[in-house]
C-alpha positions, 0 to 999 in steps of 0.5 A: 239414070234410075233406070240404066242403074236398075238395069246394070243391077239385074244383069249383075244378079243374072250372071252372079247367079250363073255357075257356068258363066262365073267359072269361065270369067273368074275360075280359068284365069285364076286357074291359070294365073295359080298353075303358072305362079306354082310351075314358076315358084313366083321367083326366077330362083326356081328354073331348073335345066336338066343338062348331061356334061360328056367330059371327053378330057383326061386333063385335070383342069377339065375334071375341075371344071365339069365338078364345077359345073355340078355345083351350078344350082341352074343345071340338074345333071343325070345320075347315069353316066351317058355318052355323046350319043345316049345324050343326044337321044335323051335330048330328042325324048325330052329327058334333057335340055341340053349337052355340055361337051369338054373335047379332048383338048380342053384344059390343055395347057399353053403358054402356062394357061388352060384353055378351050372351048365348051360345046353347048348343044341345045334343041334348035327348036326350043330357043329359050332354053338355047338363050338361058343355057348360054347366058348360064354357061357364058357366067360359068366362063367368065368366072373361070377365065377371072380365076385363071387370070387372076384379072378382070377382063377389060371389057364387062357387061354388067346387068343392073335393074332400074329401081323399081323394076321387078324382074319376076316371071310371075309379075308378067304372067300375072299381067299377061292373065289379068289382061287375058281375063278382062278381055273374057268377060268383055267377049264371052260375057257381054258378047253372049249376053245380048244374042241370049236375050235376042232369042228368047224375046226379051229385047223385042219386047223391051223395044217396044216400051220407053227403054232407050238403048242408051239405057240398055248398053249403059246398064250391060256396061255397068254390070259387067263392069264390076264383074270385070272389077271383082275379077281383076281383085281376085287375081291381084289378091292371089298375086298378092298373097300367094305369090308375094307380088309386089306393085312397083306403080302406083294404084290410083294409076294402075285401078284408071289403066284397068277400070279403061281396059276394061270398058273397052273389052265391055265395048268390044264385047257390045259390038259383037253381041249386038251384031251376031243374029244368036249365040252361034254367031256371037260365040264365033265372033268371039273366038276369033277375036279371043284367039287371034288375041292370044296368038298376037299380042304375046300370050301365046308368042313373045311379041320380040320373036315376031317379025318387026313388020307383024310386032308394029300390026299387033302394037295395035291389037287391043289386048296389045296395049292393054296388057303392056300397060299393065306389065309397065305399070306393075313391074316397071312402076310407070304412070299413067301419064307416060303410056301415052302410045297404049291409052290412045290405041285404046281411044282409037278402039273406043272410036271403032268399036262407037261406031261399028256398034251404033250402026250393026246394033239390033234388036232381035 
């Protein structure tokens, strides 16, 4: 243990000593975790959509309603006047996200009432936007049908939040980055770690000598461990006094959650270092793992928008679990004890990754 202890401690020197190494596994997620955080201002408050409002009524009630529309604080509507087509082109440039159009016969009266119906156009390719600017617009009507009523409709869809439940942007992008950083250390830090021994003759040399491998993994698990650790502190003091999160779990569960997250990268990271030949190969390896990671497991794409075939495959995938853990623990403030799915998909990766590595590992 004295040995695998001294090992772990020389390997933490080496990468601590390493620029390069420390700017990839702590200054990219913190980076990213920082640019996000500002583009969404740590609050759902701050979303803004630039919308042009073509009012093609002369009737008064549609005068009222596009003025109420310009008091909505989501929708930023252009200083100059634009037609259906100007709009339209804005939109295909980019300029603006969405069109509101008032026909002609909106806010006619009949049987003593207003009515009409908004046309809400929106880029087909862009669903988000498509999905916010009709949860806003559908508010914007049902508090004008309540006015013009004098009644509440007799049936309501009313949104509450469970307590202890955080509805931020920000604490799902921090999840979402804290699992993606975990996961680089395990693959861009162990995983080239081993091969750039392999090359220079260290572990050749080290073969040779009473060092067992035991002792060897045991000390990179370790080392890497706490970088994995002291990473994981940083971005949750940025969250935390940058941003005003908030852990709605406990911290015994989420430090237990993290501290196995992070051994099962390590260990992935082990297997694909103590297969590749050299550092090309590692790196390879790696990217694949890395990217397919990020395209799969929700950072790149919501899992929701997949296909329910390819959400069940990727329920699997190791950053999967890993960042739904975090997410639940953090923003829904679930135990440990309740993420039974997420703890035995990462069991299941530890058997993988045990045996894959017992027998791919080599020397030089």
């Amino acid at each position: 243990m004295k040995t695998t202890l001294l090992y772990a401690k020389l390997q933490l020197l080496r990468v601590l000593r390493d620029p390069i190494t420390l700017i990839v596994l702590f200054s990219i997620p913190l980076l990213l975790l920082l640019i996000f955080g500002l583009f969404t201002g740590g609050t759902n408050d701050n979303i803004t959509l630039k919308v042009a409002v073509i009012n093609n009524s002369e009737q008064a009630f549609a005068k009222e309603f596009e003025k109420q529309l310009g008091e909505v604080k989501v929708l930023k509507q252009p200083e100059e006047s634009l037609n259906l087509d100007q709009a339209k082109d804005k939109m295909k440039e980019g300029d603006i996200d969405a069109i509101v159009e008032l026909p002609e016969s909106f806010g006619q009266v009949t049987n003593g009432t207003p009515t009409g119906k908004v046309q809400v156009i929106v880029d087909q390719s862009d669903m988000s936007t498509g999905d916010i600017m009709m949860g806003v617009m559908n508010g914007v009507a049902e508090a004008t049908n309540v006015a013009i009523t004098g009644a509440e409709p007799p049936i309501q869809v009313e949104r509450q939040s469970i307590t202890g439940t955080s509805t931020r942007i920000f604490d799902s992008l921090y999840s979402m980055f804290t699992a993606m950083g975990i996961m680089m250390v395990g693959i861009f830090g162990v995983a080239s770690t081993i091969p750039s021994d392999k090359k220079t003759g260290v572990l050749r040399r080290m073969r040779v000598t009473p060092f067992k491998t035991s002792q060897l993994i045991g000390g990179i698990v370790l080392a890497f461990l706490v970088v994995s650790l002291i990473a994981i502190t940083l971005m949750t003091l940025l969250a935390f006094f940058g941003f005003n999160m908030k852990m709605q779990g406990s911290w015994l569960d989420f430090g237990i959650f993290v501290t196995l997250g992070s051994l099962l990268m390590i260990a992935l990271g082990v297997m694909v270092g103590g297969w590749a030949k050299n550092t090309t190969q590692s790196d390879i390896y790696g990217q694949i793992i890395f990217l397919a990671s990020l395209a799969f497991s929700g950072l790149w794409v919501p899992r929701a928008l997949m296909p329910e075939w390819l959400q069940g495959i990727t329920a699997y995938f190791p950053l999967t679990p890993l960042i739904e853990g975090i997410q639940r623990i953090v923003i829904e403030g679930a135990s440990i004890a309740s993420l039974g799915f997420q703890l035995a998909v990462i069991a299941g990766w530890f058997v993988v990754v045990f045996v894959v590595s017992a027998k791919t590992f080599r020397w030089e």
